[in-house]
C-alpha positions as CSV (number, residue, x, y, z in Angstrom):
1,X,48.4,-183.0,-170.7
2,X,51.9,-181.2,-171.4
3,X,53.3,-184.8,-172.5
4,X,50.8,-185.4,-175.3
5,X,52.4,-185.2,-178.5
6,X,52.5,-183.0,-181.7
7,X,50.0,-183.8,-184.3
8,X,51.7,-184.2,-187.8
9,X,50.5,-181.3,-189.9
10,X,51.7,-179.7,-193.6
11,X,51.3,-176.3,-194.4
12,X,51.0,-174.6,-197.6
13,X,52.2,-171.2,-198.3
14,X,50.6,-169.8,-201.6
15,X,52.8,-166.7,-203.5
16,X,50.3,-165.2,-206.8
17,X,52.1,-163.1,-209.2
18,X,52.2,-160.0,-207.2
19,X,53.9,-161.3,-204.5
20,X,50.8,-161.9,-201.7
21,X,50.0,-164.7,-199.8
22,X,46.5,-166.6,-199.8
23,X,45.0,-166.6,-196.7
24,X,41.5,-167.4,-194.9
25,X,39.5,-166.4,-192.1
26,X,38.6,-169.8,-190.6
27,X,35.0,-170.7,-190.0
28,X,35.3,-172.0,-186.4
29,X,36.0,-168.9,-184.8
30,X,34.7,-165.7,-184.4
31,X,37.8,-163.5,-184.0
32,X,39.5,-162.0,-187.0
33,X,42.4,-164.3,-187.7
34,X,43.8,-165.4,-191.1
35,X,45.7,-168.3,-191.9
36,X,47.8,-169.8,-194.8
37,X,46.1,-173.5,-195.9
38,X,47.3,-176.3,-193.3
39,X,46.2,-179.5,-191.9
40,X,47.0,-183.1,-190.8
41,X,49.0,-185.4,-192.4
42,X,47.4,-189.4,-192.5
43,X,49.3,-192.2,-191.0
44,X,51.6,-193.0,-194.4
45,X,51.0,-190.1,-196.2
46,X,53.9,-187.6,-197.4
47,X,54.8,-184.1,-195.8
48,X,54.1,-183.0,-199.5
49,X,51.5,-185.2,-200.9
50,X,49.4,-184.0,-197.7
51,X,50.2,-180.1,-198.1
52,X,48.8,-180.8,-201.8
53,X,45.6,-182.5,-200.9
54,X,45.0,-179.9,-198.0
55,X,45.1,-177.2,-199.9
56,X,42.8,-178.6,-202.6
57,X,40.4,-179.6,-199.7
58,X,40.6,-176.0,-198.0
59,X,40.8,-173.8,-201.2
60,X,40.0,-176.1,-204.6
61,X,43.2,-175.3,-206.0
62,X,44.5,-178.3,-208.1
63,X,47.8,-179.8,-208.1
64,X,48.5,-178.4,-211.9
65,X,47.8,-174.6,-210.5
66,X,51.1,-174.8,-208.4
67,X,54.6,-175.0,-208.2
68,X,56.9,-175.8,-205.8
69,X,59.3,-173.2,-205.0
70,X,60.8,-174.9,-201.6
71,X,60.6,-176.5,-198.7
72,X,60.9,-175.2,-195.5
73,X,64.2,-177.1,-193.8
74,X,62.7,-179.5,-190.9
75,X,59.4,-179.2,-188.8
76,X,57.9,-176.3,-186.9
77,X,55.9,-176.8,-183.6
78,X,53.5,-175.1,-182.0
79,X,51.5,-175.5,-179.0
80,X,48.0,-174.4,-178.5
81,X,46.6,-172.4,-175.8
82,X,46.4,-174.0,-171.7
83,X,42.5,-173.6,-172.5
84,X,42.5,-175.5,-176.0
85,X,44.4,-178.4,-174.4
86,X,42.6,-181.7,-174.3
87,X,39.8,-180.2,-176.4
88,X,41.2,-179.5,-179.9
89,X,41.2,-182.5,-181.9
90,X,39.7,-184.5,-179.6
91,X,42.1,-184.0,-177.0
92,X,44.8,-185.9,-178.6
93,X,47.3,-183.4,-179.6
94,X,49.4,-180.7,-177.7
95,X,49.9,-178.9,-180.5
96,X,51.4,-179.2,-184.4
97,X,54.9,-180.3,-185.8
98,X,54.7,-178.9,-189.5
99,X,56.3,-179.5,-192.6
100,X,56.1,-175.9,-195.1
101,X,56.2,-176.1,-198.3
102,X,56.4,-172.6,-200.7
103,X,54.1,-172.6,-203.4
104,X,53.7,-170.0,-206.6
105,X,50.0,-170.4,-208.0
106,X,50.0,-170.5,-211.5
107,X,46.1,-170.6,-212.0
108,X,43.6,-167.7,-211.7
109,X,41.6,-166.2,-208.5
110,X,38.7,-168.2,-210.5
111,X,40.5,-171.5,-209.8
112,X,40.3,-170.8,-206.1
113,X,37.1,-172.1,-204.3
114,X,36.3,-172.2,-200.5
115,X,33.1,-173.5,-200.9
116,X,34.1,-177.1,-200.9
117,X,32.9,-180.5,-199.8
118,X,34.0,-180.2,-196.4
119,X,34.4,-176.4,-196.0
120,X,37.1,-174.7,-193.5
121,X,37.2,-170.4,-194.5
122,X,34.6,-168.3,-194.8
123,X,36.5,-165.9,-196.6
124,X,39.5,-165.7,-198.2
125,X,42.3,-163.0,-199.7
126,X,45.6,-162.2,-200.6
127,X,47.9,-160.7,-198.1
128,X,51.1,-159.0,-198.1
129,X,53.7,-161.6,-196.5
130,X,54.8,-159.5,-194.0
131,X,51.1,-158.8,-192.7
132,X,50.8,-162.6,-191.7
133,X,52.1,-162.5,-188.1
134,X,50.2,-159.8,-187.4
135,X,47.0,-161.8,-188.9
136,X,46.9,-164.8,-187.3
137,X,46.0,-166.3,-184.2
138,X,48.3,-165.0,-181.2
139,X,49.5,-169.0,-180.4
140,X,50.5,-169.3,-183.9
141,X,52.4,-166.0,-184.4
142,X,56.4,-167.2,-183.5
143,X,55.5,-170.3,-186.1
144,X,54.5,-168.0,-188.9
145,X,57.5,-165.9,-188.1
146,X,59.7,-168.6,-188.5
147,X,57.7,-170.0,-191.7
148,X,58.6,-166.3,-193.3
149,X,62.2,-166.5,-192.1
150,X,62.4,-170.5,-193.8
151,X,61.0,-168.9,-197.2
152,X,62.5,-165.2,-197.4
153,X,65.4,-165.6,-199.9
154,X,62.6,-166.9,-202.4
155,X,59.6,-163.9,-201.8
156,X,61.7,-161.2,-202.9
157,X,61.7,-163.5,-205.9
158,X,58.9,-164.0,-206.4
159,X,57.7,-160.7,-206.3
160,X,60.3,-159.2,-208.6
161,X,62.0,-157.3,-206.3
């Protein structure tokens, strides 16, 4: 199962006013683990274009309540767990090569809504950057340090600093 590949994945990660990053607690678990917006990019489809259209599909933020602050240089992998292995996504994918992409959100916490077509947090809030590590998933935790190391000379920033 080792030699399946990575699935193609975009991540989003969402800086309001003060600084924090948007995160959610997933639906599909029960553990307490929060994660920035991030899914699968279609056969065609652009590293940005998809981290757009996933994070309208995961938090109802439109295209016109962002902007794009940078882009995280190359791809970051992860694999899952020996357990999740030929179960997760039908048992295609050994884990995720992702593209980043640093977002500031322009809109309101009104424009944000998880409750949507295909639904994927059960809650959401906004987290201090440094917090995320801690926060997510243990598998996922070198990826999200690397995704803060990538966007770092932009938080201070953002957060006026």
């Amino acid at each position: 199962m080792i030699d399946l590949p990575y699935r193609p994945c975009a991540g989003v990660m969402l800086i309001n006013a003060e600084g924090k990053v948007f995160v959610g607690q997933r639906l599909d678990t029960t553990i307490e683990a929060w994660q920035m917006p991030q899914g699968g990019i279609d056969p065609g489809e652009d590293a940005q274009a998809a981290a757009l259209r996933e994070l309208g599909e995961e938090t109802g933020v439109a295209p016109e309540h962002v902007e794009l602050i940078a882009e995280a240089p190359g791809e970051f992998t992860y694999d899952l767990p020996p357990e999740l292995i030929g179960k997760a996504w039908k048992g295609k994918w050994r884990g995720q090569r992702q593209r980043w992409f640093l977002y500031r959100f322009l809109g309101t916490d009104t424009d944000i809504d998880i409750a949507t077509a295909h639904p994927e947090f059960r809650s959401w809030r906004w987290m201090e950057p440094e917090m995320l590590p801690a926060t997510i998933v243990p598998f996922k935790k070198t990826l999200y340090e690397k995704v803060l190391d990538a966007f770092a000379p932009h938080l201070g920033a953002t957060t006026g600093r």
